[in-house]
N, C-alpha and C positions, 0 to 999 in steps of 0.2 A: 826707294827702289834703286839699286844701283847701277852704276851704268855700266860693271862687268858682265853684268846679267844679260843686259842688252848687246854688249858689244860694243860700247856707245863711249871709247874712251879717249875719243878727242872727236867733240860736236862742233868745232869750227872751222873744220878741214877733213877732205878725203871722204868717203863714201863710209852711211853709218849700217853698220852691218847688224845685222838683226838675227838672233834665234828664233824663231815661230815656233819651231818645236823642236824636239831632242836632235832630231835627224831632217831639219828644216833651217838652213841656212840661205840669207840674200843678202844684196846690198842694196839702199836706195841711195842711188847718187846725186845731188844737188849742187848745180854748180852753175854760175852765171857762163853761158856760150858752150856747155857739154855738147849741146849737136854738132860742133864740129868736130869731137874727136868720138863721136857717137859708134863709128867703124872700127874703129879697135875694140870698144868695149864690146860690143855687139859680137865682133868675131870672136874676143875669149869668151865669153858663154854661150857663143854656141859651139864652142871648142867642147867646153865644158859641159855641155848638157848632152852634145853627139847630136847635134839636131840637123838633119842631112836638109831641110828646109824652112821657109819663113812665109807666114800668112800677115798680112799689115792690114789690119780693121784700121779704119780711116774713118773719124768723122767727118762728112764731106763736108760741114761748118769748119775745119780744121785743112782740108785736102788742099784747097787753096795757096795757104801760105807755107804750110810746115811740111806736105806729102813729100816735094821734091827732094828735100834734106834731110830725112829720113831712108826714103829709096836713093839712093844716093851711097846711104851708108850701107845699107844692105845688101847692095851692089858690090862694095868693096870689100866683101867677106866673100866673095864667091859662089855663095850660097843662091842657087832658085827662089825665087818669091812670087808668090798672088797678092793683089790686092783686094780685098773685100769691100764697097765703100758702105757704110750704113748712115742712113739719112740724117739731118742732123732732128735735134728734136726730142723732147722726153717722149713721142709717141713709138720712136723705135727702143725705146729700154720696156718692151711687152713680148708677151709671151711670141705673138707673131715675128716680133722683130730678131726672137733669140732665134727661132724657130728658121727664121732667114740664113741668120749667119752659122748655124749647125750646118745647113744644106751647103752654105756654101763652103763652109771646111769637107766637106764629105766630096765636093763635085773634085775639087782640087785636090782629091787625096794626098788629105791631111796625116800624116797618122801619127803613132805615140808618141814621136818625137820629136815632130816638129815644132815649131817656136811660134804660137799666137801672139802678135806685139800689135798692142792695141795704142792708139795714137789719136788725141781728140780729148774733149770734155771727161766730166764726171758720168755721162751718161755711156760714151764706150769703153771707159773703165769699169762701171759696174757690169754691165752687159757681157763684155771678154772674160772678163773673173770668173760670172756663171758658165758661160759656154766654155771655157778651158775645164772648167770644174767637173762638168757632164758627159763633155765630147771625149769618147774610149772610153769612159771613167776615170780622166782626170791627163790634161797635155798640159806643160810648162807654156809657160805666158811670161810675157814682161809689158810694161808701161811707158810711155810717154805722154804724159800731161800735159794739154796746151794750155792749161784756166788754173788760175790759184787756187778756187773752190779742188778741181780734183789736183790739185800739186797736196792737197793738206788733207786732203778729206777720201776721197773717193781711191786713188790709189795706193793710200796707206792703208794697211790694216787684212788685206786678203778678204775682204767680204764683200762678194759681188748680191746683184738683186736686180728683178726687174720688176712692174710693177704691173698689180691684175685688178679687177671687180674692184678699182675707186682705190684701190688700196696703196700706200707707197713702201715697196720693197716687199711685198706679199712672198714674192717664191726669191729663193738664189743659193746659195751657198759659199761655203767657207773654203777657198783654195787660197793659197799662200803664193806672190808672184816667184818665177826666175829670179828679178830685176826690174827693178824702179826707176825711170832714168829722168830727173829734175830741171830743165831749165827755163828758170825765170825769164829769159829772153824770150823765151816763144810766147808768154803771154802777153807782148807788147803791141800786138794785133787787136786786141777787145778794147769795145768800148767802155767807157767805165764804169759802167752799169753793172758789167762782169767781173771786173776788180773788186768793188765793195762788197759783190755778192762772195766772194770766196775769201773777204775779210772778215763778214760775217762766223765764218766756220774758226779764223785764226783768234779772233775775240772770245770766242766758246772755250779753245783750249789754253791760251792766259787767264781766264774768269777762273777753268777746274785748277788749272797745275802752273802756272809760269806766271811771277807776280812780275818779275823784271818785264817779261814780254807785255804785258795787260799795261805798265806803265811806259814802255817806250811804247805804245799804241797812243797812249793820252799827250804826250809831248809833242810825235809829229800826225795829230790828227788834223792841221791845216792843208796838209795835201800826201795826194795820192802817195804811196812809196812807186822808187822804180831802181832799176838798176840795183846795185851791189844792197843798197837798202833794203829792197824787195828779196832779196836774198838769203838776208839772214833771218827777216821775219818767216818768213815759208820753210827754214830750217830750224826755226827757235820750234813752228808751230810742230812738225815734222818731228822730233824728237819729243816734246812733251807728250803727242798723241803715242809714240811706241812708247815710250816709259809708264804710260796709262793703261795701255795694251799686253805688257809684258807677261802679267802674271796667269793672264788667260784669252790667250791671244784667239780662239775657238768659242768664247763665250758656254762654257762646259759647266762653269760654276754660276756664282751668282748673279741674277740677272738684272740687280739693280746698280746700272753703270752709269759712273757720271759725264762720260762723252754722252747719255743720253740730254744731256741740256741741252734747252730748245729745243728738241727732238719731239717728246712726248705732243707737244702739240703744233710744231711746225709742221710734221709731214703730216696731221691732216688736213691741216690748211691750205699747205702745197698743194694737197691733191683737190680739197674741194674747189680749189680755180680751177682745176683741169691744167694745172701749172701753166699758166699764166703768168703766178708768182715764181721767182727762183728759189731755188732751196735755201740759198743764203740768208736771201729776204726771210723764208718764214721760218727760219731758226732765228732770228735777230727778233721777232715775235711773239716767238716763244720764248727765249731768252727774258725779253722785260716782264713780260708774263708771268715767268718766274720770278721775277727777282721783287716786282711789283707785289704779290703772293707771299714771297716771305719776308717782307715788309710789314703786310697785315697782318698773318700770323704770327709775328713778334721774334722772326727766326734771324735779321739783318734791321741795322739802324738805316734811317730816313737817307743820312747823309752816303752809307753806303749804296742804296738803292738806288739813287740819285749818280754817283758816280756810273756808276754801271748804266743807267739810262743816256747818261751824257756821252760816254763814251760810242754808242748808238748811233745817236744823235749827228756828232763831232763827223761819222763815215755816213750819212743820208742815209742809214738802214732803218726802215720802217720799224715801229714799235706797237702797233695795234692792230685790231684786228678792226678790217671795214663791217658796220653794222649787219650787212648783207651774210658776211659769212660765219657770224655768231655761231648758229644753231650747224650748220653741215660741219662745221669744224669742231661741235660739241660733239655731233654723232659718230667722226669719223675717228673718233678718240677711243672708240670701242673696241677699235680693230687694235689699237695700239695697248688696251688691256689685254686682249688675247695672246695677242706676242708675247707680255711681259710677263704671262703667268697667273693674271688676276688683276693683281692693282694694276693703276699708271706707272710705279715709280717715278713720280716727278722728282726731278735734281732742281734742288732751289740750290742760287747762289748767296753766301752770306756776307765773306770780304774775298776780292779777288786775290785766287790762290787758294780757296775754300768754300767746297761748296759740300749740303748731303743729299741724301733722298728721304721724302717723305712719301707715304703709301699711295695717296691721291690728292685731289681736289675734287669737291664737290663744286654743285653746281651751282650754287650762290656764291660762292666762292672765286670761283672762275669768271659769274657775270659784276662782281664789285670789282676786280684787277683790271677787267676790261675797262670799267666807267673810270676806274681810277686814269688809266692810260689815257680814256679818250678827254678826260678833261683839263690834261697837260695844256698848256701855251702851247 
């Protein structure tokens, strides 16, 4: 895939602009300390959009440290602003929780043009994406990411979702942001629980497409990244996820996607905790799962499967599933054929930088990759 296609013609500098679609243009900006020049950018698009005000969904897990310097910048366009806060917590990405922050765009008379800029986790990144998506029939939104999981995952790609009846991502929609706005410095507030989790999603996209990325992960897997480090990895991932995305950025053709690694059976694990688990974690689950799966299938050698476990491993990301949620995480897998059209689609990984889809797993299948995992050292 090229990277004229994307717009993507120098990925180690300046803001990587993106086509979604014919008459769908953004930019997601990445840059280590952007919040402080956050008010200029903010004021050219909303120059550019005509957007006479600004709503800031706040995760109040986020409001803390990053609200003031955000409002700050939005102050310095001139521009009137509300702020909405929404709880922190995977229980407000529900239908009630959307249901909240609809009302609340409507009290504030919101209307077609104004700017929803949602600021916090993966969880009011998906949430704002739906509600920009529905609210009029569709208001410009932009992002600001406090968590690596949504700097990679949740804010790329325009697919918001919240989640219904057990289900993870059950209802949402497809809207495309304004503006994406990147900085690795604001996730220097999370514990590191939070970090690994949102490394977990950056190892997903070096296993399908970035063999360099997958291998500076295994070099500096003795400690955390930060700073300018933390940088390029959340741009390496960032770029290989739109260059994956390119061809069908709406999901309009086929439905078997290899961002769905870990996926197939992470989010119903996610959800059978009652998320408990982070999405990270149960993609990092899913993931050896896979990889464990086309090992016995005969689809990836020993030593490659093992690579890929280790890599896991090297960032504390769990690899198995607890006895207990065997069976809810078998059934919750159903939901995830209905999505897909019938099968699972499982994406098995073979050597990182190469992975396919095979049509399912059955269910002895599924219970030997477990026993395989669980009787790892």
């Amino acid at each position: 895939m090229s990277s004229s296609r994307l717009g993507l013609s120098d990925v180690s500098s300046g803001p990587l602009l993106v086509t979604a679609h014919r008459v769908d243009h953004y930019a997601v900006h990445v840059e280590e300390g952007l919040v402080a020049r956050l008010a200029g950018l903010l004021a050219g698009l909303l120059d550019h959009l005509g957007s006479p005000d600004v709503v800031i969904a706040v995760d109040t897990g986020a409001a803390e440290h990053h609200l003031g310097a955000v409002t700050a910048a939005v102050l310095a366009t001139g521009r009137p602003f509300h702020v909405v806060p929404v709880p922190a917590g995977e229980t407000s990405k529900s239908p009630q929780g959307l249901d909240n922050l609809l009302r609340a765009l409507h009290s504030h008379q919101t209307s077609r043009r104004s700017l929803l800029l949602a600021l916090g986790g993966g969880m009011v990144c998906d949430l704002a994406t739906t509600a920009a998506a529905i609210y009029m029939r569709g208001i410009p939104y932009a992002l600001v990411p406090t968590t690596v999981l949504a700097a990679v995952d949740a804010a790329i790609g325009g697919k918001g979702g919240i989640d219904d009846a057990g289900a993870k991502n059950l209802l949402g929609a497809f809207h495309h942001p304004a503006a994406v706005f990147v900085d690795p410095q604001l996730t220097g507030t999370l514990p590191e629980r939070q970090i690994r989790n949102g490394l977990a999603e950056v190892i997903k996209v070096a296993l399908i497409a970035d063999t360099d990325l997958f291998a500076s992960l295994e070099r500096h897997a003795d400690r955390l990244p930060t700073g300018a480090s933390l940088t390029q990895i959340i741009r390496a991932a960032i770029v290989a996820k739109l260059r994956l995305l390119a061809e069908d950025p709406f999901e309009q053709g086929d439905l078997r996607r290899l961002l769905n690694l870990g996926h197939c059976i992470g989010h119903p694990y996610e959800a059978a905790t009652g998320y408990q688990v982070l999405h990270g974690e149960a993609v990092a689950v899913g993931m050896a799962i896979a990889a464990v799966h086309a090992h016995l299938t005969g689809r990836t050698s020993l030593a490659d499967r093992d690579r890929i476990l280790r890599l896991l491993d090297a960032y504390r990301l769990p690899t198995t599933l607890p006895e207990q949620m065997r069976e809810p995480t078998w059934e919750g897998m159903a939901t995830v054929r209905r999505v897909r059209g019938g099968p699972l689609h499982l994406v098995l990984p073979h050597t990182p930088g190469h992975c396919t889809v095979t049509d399912d797993i059955d269910r002895a299948s599924y219970d030997k990759a477990l026993s395989e995992l669980a009787a790892r050292p």
